[in-house]
C-alpha positions as CSV (number, residue, x, y, z in Angstrom):
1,X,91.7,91.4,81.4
2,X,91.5,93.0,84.8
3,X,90.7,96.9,85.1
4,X,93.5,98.6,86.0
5,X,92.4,99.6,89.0
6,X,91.8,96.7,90.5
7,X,95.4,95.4,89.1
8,X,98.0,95.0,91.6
9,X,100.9,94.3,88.5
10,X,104.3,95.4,90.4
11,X,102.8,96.1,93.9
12,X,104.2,94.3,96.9
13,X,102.1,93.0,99.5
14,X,102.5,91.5,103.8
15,X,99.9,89.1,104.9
16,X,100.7,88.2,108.6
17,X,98.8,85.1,109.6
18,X,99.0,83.7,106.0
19,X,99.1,80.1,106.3
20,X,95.2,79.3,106.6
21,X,92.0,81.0,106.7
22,X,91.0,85.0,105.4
23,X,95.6,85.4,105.7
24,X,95.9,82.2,103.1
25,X,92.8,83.1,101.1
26,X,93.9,87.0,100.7
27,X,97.4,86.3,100.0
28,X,96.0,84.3,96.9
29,X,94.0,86.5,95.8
30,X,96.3,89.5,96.0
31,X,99.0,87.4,94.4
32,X,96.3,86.0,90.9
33,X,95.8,89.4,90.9
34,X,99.7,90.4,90.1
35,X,101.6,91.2,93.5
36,X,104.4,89.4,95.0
37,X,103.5,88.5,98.7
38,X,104.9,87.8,101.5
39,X,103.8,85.4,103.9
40,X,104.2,86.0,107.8
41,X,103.2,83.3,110.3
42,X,104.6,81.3,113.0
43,X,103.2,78.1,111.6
44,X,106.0,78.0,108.4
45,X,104.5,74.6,106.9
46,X,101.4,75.8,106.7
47,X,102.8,78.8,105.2
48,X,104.0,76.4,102.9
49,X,100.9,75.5,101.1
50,X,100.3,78.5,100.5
51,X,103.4,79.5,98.1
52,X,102.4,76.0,96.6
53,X,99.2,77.2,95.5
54,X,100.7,80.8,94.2
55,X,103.8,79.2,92.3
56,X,100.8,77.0,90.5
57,X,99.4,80.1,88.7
58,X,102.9,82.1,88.4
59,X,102.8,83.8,91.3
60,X,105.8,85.4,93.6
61,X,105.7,84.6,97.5
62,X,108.1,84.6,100.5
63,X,107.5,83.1,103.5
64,X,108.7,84.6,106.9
65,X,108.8,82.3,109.9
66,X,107.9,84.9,112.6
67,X,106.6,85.5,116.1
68,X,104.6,88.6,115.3
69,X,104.5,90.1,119.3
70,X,108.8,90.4,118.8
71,X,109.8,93.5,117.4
72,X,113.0,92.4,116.0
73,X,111.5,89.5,114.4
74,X,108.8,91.6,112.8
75,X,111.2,94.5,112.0
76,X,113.7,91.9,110.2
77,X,110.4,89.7,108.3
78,X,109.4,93.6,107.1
79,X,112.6,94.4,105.7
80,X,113.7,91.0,104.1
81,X,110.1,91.2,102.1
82,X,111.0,94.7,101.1
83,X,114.7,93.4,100.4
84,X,113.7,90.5,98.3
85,X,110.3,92.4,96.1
86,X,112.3,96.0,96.1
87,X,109.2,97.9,97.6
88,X,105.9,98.0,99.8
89,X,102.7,99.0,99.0
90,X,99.6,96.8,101.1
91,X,99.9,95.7,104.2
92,X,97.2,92.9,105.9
93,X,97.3,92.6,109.7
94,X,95.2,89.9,109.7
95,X,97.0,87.7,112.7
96,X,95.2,87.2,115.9
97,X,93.6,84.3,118.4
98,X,90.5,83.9,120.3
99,X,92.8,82.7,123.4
100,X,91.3,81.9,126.5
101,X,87.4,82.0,127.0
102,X,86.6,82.4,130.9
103,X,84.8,85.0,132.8
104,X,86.7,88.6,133.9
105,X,87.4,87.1,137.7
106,X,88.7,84.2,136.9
107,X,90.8,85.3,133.8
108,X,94.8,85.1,134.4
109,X,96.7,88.2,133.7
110,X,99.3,86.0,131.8
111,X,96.3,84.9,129.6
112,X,94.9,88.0,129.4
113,X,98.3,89.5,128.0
114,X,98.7,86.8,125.4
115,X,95.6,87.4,123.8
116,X,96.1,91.4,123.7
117,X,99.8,90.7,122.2
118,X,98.7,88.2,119.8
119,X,96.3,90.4,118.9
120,X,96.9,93.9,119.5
121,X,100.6,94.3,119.9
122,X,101.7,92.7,116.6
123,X,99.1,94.7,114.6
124,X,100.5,97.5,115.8
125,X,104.1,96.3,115.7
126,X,103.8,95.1,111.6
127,X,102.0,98.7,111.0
128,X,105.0,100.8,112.8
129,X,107.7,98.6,110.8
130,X,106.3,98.7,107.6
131,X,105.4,102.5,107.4
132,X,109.2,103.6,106.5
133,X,108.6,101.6,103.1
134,X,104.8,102.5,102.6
135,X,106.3,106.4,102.8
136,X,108.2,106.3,99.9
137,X,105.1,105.6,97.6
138,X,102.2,105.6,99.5
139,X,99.8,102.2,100.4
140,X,97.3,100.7,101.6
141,X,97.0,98.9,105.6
142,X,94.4,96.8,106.3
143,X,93.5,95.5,109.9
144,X,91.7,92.3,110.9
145,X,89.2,93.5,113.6
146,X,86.0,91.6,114.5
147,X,82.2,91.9,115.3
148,X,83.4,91.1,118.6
149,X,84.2,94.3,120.6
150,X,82.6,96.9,118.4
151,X,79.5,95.8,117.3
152,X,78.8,92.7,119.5
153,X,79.3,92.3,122.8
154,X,77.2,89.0,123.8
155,X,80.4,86.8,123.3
156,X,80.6,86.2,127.1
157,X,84.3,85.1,128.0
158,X,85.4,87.2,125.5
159,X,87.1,90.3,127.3
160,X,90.4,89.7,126.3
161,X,89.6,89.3,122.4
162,X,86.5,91.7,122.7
163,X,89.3,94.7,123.9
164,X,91.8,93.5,121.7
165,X,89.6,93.8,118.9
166,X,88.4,97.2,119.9
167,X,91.8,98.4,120.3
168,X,92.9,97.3,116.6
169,X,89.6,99.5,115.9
170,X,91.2,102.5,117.3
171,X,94.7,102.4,116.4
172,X,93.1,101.9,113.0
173,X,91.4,105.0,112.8
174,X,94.5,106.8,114.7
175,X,97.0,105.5,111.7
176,X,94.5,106.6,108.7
177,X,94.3,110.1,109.8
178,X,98.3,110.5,110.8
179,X,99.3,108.6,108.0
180,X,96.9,110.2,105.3
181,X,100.0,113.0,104.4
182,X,102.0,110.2,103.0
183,X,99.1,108.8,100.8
184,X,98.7,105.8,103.2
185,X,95.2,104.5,103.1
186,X,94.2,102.6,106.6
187,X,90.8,100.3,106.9
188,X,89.7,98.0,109.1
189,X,87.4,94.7,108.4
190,X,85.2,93.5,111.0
191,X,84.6,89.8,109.6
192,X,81.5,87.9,111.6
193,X,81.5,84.0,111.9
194,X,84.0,82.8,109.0
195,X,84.8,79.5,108.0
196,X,88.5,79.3,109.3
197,X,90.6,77.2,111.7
198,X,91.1,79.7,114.5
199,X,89.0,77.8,116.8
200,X,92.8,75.6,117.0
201,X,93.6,79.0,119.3
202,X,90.2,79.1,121.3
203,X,90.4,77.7,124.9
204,X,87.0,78.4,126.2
205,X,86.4,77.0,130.1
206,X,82.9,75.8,129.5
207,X,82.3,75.0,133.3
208,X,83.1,78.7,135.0
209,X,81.6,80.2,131.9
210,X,78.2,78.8,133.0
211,X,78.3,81.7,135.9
212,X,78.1,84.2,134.1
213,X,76.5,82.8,130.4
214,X,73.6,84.8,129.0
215,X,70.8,83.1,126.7
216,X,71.0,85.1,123.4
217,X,68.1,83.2,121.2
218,X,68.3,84.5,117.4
219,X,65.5,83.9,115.3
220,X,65.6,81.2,113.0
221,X,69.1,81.3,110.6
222,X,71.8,83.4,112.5
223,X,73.0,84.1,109.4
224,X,70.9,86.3,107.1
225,X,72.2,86.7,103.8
226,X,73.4,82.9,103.6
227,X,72.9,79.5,105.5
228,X,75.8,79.6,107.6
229,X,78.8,81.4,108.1
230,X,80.8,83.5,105.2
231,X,83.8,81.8,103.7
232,X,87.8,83.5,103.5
233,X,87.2,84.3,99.6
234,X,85.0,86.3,100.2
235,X,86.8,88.5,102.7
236,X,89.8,88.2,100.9
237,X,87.6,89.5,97.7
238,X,87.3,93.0,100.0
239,X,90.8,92.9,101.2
240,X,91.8,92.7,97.5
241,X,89.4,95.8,96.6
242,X,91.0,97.4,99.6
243,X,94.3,97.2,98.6
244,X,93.9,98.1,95.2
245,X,93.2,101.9,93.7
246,X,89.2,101.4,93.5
247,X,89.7,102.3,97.1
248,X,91.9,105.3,96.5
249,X,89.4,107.4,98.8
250,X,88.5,105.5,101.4
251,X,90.7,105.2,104.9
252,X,89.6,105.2,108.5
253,X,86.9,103.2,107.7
254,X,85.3,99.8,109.6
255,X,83.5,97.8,106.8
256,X,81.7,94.8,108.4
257,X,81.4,91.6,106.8
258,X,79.3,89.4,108.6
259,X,76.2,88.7,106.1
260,X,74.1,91.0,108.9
261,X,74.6,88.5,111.2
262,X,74.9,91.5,114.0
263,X,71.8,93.0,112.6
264,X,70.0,90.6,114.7
């Protein structure tokens, strides 16, 4: 039987970007471990497979077909969750891109804008519509960050992401100290290389990257801890801990999880 205070039994969780990778792996594990979910992603059918997988062990889900940079959208997909479950108590902003991969002067300020709304605009916009509910009882906000943009910067191409990822950083640590009165709990992961598909949303321009690349030579194995890079259950193991009351007194805090890859 699970500890109580790692039990989420009644509690009502978001995941944005829940149809694959750490979104799909967290929502499962939040939901085995007893809260309803639901699901935010603009990619509904792979959304899909998701509640599959959660109805299999009794689980409750809702998926929310939603463009995560609209407010309305996000605003209505926040409410229907809290409409259909009764209440709201974690929130994972786990949504985000690489984009586009080119160098600073070549980099189009419609691609650079993507990438920062994708990234930094919905994070913020999921945390500003989902506080009314969190109020009521108190929560927990988690925030998808990276290694990229606060503790390595040798991802040339990167800017966009890099600031974007920063940014989350700081509006992280902003939200856990305003929101501390109302016993909302804010944290931010920083996962290093992760066995996920967001490479689908990486559009790196190898030939005008070659300008301005840098050689960065690792010793042998990049990856300390393991052989190669960490895997969604185990970020969604610390977004679970996160979320539940074994964390009751920790917020405003970066927790990397990168096997000290950026150690190196």
């Amino acid at each position: 039987m699970e500890d109580h205070l790692m039990s989420l039994t009644n509690k009502v969780a978001i995941v944005t970007g829940a149809g694959s990778g750490i979104g799909a792996a967290s929502a499962i594990r939040l939901a085995k471990s007893g809260a309803s979910v639901g699901l935010l992603d603009l990619k509904e059918k792979k959304a899909e497979k998701v509640k599959q997988e959660i109805e299999q062990f009794g689980g409750k889900s809702i998926i929310m077909d939603v463009d995560l940079s609209d407010p309305e959208r996000v605003k209505n997909a926040v409410n229907h969750v809290v409409s259909e479950f009764g209440r709201l108590d974690i929130v994972f902003a786990n949504a985000g891109i690489n984009g586009v991969i080119t160098p600073i002067e070549d980099f189009s300020p419609e691609d650079w804008d993507k990438t920062i709304s994708t990234n930094l605009k919905s994070t913020f916009l999921t945390v500003k519509y989902s506080i009314p509910h969190l109020k009521k009882d108190g929560g927990s906000i988690i925030i998808t960050s990276s290694i990229n943009g606060n503790r390595k910067f040798s991802g040339i191409g990167m800017s966009a992401y890099s600031s974007s990822k920063a940014g989350q950083m700081a509006f992280g640590k902003m939200a856990a100290l305003e929101l501390a009165k109302y016993k909302i709990r804010v944290n931010i992961i920083c996962p290093g290389a992760i066995e996920t598909n967001i490479g689908e949303n990486t559009h790196p321009d190898e030939e005008k990257l070659k300008k301005v690349q840098i050689p960065v030579e690792y010793p042998k194995g990049s990856h300390p801890l393991e052989e190669g890079p960490g895997q969604p259950e185990q970020v969604a193991n610390l977004i679970h801990f996160l979320a539940t009351d074994a964390s009751n007194h920790i917020s405003g805090s970066e927790i990397y999880i990168d096997g000290a890859e950026t150690l190196l």
